[in-house]
C-alpha positions as a Markdown table, in Angstrom:
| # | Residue | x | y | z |
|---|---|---|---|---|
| 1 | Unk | 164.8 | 203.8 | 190.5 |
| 2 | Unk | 162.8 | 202.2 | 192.9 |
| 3 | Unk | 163.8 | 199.5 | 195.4 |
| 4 | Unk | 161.6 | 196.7 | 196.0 |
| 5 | Unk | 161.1 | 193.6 | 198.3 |
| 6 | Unk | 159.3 | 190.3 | 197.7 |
| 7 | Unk | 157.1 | 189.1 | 200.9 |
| 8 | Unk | 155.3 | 185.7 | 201.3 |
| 9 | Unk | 152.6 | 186.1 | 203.3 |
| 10 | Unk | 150.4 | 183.4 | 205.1 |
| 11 | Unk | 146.4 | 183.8 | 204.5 |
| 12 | Unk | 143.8 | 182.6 | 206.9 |
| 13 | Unk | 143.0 | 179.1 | 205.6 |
| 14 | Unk | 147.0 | 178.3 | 204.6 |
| 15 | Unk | 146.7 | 179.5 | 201.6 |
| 16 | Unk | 150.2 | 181.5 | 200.9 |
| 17 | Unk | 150.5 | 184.9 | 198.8 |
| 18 | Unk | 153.9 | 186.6 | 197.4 |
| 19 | Unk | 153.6 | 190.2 | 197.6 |
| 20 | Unk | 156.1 | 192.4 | 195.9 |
| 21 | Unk | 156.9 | 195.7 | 197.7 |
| 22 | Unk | 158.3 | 199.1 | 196.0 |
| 23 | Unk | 159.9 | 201.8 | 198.0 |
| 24 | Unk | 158.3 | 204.9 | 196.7 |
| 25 | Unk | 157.9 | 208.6 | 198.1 |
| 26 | Unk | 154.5 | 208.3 | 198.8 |
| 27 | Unk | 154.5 | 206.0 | 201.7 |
| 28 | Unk | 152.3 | 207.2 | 204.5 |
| 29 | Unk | 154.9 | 206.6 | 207.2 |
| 30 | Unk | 157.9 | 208.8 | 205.3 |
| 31 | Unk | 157.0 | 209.6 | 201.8 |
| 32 | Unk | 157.4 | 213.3 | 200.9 |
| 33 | Unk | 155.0 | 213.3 | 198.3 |
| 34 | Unk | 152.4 | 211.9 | 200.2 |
| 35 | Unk | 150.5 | 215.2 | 201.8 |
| 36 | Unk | 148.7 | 213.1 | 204.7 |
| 37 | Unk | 151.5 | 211.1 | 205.4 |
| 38 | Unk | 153.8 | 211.3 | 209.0 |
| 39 | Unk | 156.7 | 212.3 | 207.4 |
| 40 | Unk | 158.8 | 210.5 | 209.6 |
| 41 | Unk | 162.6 | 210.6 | 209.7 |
| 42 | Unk | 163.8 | 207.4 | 210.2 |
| 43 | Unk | 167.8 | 206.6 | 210.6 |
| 44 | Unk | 170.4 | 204.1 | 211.8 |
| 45 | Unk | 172.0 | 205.3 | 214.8 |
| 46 | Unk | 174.0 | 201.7 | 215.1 |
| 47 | Unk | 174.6 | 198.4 | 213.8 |
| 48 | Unk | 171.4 | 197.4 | 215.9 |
| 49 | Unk | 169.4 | 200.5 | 216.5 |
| 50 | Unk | 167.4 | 203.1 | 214.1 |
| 51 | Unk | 166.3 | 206.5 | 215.7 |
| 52 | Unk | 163.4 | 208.7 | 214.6 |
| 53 | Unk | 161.9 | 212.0 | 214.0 |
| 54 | Unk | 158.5 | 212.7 | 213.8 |
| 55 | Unk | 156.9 | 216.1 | 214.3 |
| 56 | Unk | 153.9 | 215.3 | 216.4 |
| 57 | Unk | 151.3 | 218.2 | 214.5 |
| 58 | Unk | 147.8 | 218.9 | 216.6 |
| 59 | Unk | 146.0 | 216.7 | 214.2 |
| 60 | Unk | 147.3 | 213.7 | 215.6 |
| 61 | Unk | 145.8 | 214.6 | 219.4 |
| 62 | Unk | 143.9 | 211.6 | 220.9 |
| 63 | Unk | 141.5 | 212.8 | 223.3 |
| 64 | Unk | 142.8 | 215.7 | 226.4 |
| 65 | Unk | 146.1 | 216.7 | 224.6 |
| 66 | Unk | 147.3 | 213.4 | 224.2 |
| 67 | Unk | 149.5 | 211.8 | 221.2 |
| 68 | Unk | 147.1 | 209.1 | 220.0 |
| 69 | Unk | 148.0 | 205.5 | 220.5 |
| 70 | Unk | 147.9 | 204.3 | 217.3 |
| 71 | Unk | 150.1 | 207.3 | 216.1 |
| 72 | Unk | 152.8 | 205.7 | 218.4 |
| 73 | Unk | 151.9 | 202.2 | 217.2 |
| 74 | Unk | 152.4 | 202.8 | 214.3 |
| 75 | Unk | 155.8 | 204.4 | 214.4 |
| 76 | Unk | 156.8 | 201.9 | 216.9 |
| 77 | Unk | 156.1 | 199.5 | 213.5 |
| 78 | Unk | 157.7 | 201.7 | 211.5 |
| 79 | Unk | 161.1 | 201.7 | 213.0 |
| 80 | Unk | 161.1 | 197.8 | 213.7 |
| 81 | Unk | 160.6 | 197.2 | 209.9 |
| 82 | Unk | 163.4 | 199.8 | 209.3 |
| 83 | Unk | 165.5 | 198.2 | 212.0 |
| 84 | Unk | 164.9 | 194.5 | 210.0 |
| 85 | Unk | 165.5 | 195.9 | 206.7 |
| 86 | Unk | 169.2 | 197.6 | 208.2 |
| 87 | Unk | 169.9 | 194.0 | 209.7 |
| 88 | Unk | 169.2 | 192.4 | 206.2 |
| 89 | Unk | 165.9 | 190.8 | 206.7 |
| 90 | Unk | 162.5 | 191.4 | 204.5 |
| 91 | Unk | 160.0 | 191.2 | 207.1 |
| 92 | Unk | 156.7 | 192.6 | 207.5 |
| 93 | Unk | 154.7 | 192.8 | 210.9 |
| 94 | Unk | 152.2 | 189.7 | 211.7 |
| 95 | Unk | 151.5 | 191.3 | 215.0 |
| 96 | Unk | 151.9 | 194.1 | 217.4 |
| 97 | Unk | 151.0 | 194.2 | 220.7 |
| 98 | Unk | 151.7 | 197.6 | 222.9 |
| 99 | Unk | 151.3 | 198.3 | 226.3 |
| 100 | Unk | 151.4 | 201.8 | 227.0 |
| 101 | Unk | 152.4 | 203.2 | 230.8 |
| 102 | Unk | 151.5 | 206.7 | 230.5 |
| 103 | Unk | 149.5 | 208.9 | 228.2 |
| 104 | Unk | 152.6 | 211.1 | 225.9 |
| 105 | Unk | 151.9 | 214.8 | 225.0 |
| 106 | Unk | 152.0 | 215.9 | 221.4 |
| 107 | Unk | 155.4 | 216.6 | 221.0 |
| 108 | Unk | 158.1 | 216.7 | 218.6 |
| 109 | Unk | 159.8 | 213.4 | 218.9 |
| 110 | Unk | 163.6 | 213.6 | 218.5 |
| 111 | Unk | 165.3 | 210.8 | 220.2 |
| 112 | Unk | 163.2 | 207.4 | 220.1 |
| 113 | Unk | 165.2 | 204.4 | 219.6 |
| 114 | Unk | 164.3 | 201.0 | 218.4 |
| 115 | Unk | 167.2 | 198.4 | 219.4 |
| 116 | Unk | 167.5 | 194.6 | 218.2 |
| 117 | Unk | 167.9 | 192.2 | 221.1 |
């Protein structure tokens, strides 16, 4: 069986649009069945935080060795709609803004937290 969520979004023009969502396995973030997906590991590590694991392959490189940016972005979504969904909340991201203060290596990421507050 599949979970699910229902989402209202707003449209440009104030028109409003309920969306509903299924959990499936072929999410790009996670899924297992999806073969270009991230395959990320995401888990709650406390009432308030979610942790992740994400096995940072060469084909997500930026340019000179580098993770990409939006790799990170993304995962950085990721675990803040994970982090909602553990809290109790159906929420989807409107907007992300990241400021990044160094370039990171493609690595395997074991310890990245994401904490409500």
């Amino acid at each position: 069986m599949m979970a699910s969520i229902f989402a209202v979004m707003r449209l440009k023009g104030g028109h409003w649009l309920a969306v509903r969502l299924l959990k499936d396995k072929r999410c790009f973030m996670w899924g297992v069945e999806n073969p270009h997906g991230l395959k990320l590991t995401v888990k709650q590590t406390g009432e308030e935080r979610v942790g992740v694991e994400f096995d940072a392959e060469d084909r997500y490189r930026g340019w000179s060795d580098y993770l990409h940016g939006g790799v990170l972005t993304v995962i950085f979504d990721e675990m803040m709609g994970w982090l909602s969904r553990y809290r109790g909340h159906d929420a989807m991201t409107a907007r992300l803004e990241v400021h990044y203060r160094k370039p990171v290596p493609p690595v395997v990421i074991q310890r990245c937290f994401t904490q409500a507050g």
